[in-house]
N, C-alpha and C positions, 0 to 999 in steps of 0.2 A: 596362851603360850605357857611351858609351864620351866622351863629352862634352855640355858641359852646352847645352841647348835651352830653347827660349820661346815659347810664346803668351799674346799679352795684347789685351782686346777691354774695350770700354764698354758696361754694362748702364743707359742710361737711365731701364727700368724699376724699378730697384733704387736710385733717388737718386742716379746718376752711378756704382755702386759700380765698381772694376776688377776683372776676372776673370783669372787670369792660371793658365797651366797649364805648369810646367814641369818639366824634371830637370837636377838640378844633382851635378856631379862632382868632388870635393877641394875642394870650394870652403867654405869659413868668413864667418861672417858677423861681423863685429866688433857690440861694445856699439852699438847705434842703438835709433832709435822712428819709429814713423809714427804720422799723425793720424788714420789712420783706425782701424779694430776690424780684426783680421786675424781669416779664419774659413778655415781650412786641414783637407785632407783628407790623409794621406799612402798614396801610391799603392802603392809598391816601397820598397825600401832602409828606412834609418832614419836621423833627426838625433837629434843631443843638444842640447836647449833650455834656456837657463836664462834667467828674469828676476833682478832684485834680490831676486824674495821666494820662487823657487822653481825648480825644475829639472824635467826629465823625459825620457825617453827615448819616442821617435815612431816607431814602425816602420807597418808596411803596416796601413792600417784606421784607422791612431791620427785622432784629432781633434784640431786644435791651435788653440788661443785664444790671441790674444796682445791686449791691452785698447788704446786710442787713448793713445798718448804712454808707453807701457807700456815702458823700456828693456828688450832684452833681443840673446839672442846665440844664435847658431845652429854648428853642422860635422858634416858628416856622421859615422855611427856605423858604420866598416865600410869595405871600400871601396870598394864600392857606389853609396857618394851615395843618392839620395834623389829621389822620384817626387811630384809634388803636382799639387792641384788649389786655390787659394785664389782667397778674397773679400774684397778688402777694401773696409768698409761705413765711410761718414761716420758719426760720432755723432748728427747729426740725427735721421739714421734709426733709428736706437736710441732716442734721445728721444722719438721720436713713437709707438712701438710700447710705453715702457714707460711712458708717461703714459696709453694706452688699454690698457693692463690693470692701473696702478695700482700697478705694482709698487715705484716707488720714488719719490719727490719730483719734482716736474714740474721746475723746476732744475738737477736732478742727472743726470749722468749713470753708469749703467748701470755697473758695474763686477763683470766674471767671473773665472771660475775657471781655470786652468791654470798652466804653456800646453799642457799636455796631460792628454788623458783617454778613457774608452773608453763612447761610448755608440752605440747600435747606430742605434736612431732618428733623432735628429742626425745621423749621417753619412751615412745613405741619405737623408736632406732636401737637406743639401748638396750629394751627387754627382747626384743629378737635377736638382736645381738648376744647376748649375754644366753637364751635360750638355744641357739643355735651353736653355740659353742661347746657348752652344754653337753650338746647331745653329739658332738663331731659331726656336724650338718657338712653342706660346698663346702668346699675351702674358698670357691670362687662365690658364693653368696655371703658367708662370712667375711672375707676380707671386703667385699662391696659396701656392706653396712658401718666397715669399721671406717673405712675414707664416708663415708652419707655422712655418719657422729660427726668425726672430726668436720667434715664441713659446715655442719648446721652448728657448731658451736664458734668455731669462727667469724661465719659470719653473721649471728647475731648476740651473740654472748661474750664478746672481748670485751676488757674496761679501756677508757683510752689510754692509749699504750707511751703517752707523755707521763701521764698521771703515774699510774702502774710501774714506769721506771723510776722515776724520782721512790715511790713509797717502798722499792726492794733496796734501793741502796744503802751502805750497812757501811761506818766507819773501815777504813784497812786496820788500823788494831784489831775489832771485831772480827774482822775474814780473817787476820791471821790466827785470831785465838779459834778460832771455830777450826780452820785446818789441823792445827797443833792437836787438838782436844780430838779429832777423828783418828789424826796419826799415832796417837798414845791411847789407845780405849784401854788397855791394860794395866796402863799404869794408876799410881794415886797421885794425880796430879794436884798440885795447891796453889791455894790462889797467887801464893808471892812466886809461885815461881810462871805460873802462866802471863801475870805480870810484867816479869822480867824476862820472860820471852817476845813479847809484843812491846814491849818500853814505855809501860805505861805505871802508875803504881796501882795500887791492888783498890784501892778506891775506887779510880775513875776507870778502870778496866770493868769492876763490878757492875756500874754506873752503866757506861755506853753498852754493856754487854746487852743487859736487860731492856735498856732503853732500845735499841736496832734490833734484839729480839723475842723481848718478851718473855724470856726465861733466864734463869741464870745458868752458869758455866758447869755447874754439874747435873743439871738438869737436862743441858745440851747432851752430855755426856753418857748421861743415862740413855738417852733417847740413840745415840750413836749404836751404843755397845746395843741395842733394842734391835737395830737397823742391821747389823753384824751378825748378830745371832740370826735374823729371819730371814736373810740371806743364802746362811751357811745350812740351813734344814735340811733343805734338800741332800745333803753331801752324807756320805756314812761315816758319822760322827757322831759320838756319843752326847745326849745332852748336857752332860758333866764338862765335859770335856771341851765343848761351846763353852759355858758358863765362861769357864776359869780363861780359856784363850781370850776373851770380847773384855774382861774386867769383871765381872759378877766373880761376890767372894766365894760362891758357890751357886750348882744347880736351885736351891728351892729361892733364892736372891736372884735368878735371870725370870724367874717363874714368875716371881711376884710383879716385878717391873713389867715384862712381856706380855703379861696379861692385860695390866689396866691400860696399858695402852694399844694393845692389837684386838683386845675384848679376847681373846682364848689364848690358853697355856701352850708354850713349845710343844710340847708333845700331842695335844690334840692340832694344832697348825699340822704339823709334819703327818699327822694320820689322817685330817685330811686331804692335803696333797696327793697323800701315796695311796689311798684309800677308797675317798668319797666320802659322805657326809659322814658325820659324828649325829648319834642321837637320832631324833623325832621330833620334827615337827609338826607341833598341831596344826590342826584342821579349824578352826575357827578365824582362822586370821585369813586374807585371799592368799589361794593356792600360788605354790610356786613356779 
């Protein structure tokens, strides 16, 4: 491989999911989360993955999980880098799939196993899935495979869902400061006054923040305005213009953030959505 490239495309039939296929070279993912369920094939190469509650090494084949708001961190294993094909799925849609087979609390959501593991079935579900989609296959064989995934992950890949609720729980100061901090991405919020929005003092606010999630308040914040920005892509709007709406003090300040944590810049994301791939990918890693 000799740098890193991107495809990314909207599955409407999947609840808006993003399909995104790329290879990535030297590149490290720092502590982040997304909202949505990451469902990962690895093509070539390998990562080292770790969340708060576990690690794993991902080579060619592996299957990688990573749960909706799940902190976690990625860098390539080798130096190689690393070949994929990912999904990432809204919790809705997980909600809706695990309330018609009953598998856990209509309330609740859905909490798996990883971020990696090896199963043979699931991952031929996903690369045809992910292939077929691809290529605008059925709509009626597409959407079949996307309820088979969701099934096979349910019923054998949930952690127990006692367990799983107790380890998402997160002080009310915490969910309130988290709310605040997505309501203000623009602003320069501080810590005495996030503080004194949650009624805690700037100490133990710092404290439980970290401790319930693993990052601090403006690392959260970061990751928000992250979230905001790659959202808004799609829209025609200027990348400048994102920056400064989300909180970045400017475009090459959303660029920089945006990157290490989505693995590609604004601007290559939005070209490939509206485009198709970015670059060339080598041929020595298994074809895509």
């Amino acid at each position: 491989m000799t740098r890193n490239t991107i495809k990314v495309w909207h599955a409407p039939e999947f609840g808006g999911a993003e399909m995104l296929k790329g290879t990535y070279v030297r590149h490290a993912y720092p502590w982040h989360a997304h909202e949505d369920l990451s469902l990962g094939l690895v093509m070539g190469g390998a990562i080292e993955l770790r969340t708060r509650t576990g690690s794993g090494l991902a080579t060619a084949g592996s299957f990688v999980l990573i749960n909706s708001e799940e902190l976690h961190r990625g860098s390539p294993a080798g130096g190689d880098g690393w070949i994929c094909r990912t999904i990432h799925v809204h919790p809705e849609a997980i909600r809706a799939a695990a309330d018609e087979q009953r598998t856990i609390g209509r309330r609740d959501t859905a909490s798996f196993k990883g971020p990696t593991f090896r199963d043979a079935e699931l991952t031929q579900l996903l690369l045809d899935l992910h292939r077929q989609s691809e290529r605008g296959g059925s709509a009626l064989q597409r959407q079949s495979l996307f309820v088979a995934l969701l099934s096979s992950l349910l019923e054998r890949h949930v952690r127990d869902p006692i367990n799983a609720r107790s380890g998402r729980e997160e002080p009310r100061a915490v969910a309130l400061a988290r709310s605040f901090l997505d309501e203000n991405l623009s602003d320069k919020v501080t810590l005495d006054e996030l503080a004194c929005e949650v009624g805690l003092t700037p100490f133990r606010l710092l404290r439980s923040f970290q401790k319930a999630t693993g990052i601090t308040p403006h690392q959260y914040q970061l990751q928000a305005r992250v979230r905001q920005a790659h959202a808004r892509l799609r829209l025609d709007e200027s990348l400048a213009e994102i920056a400064l709406d989300v909180g970045f003090a400017d475009q090459a300040h959303m660029t920089r953030v945006f990157k290490a944590i989505m693995g590609a810049t604004p601007g290559q994301f939005r070209m490939a959505a509206n485009r198709g791939s970015v670059g060339h990918v080598g041929s020595k890693i298994l074809s895509f």
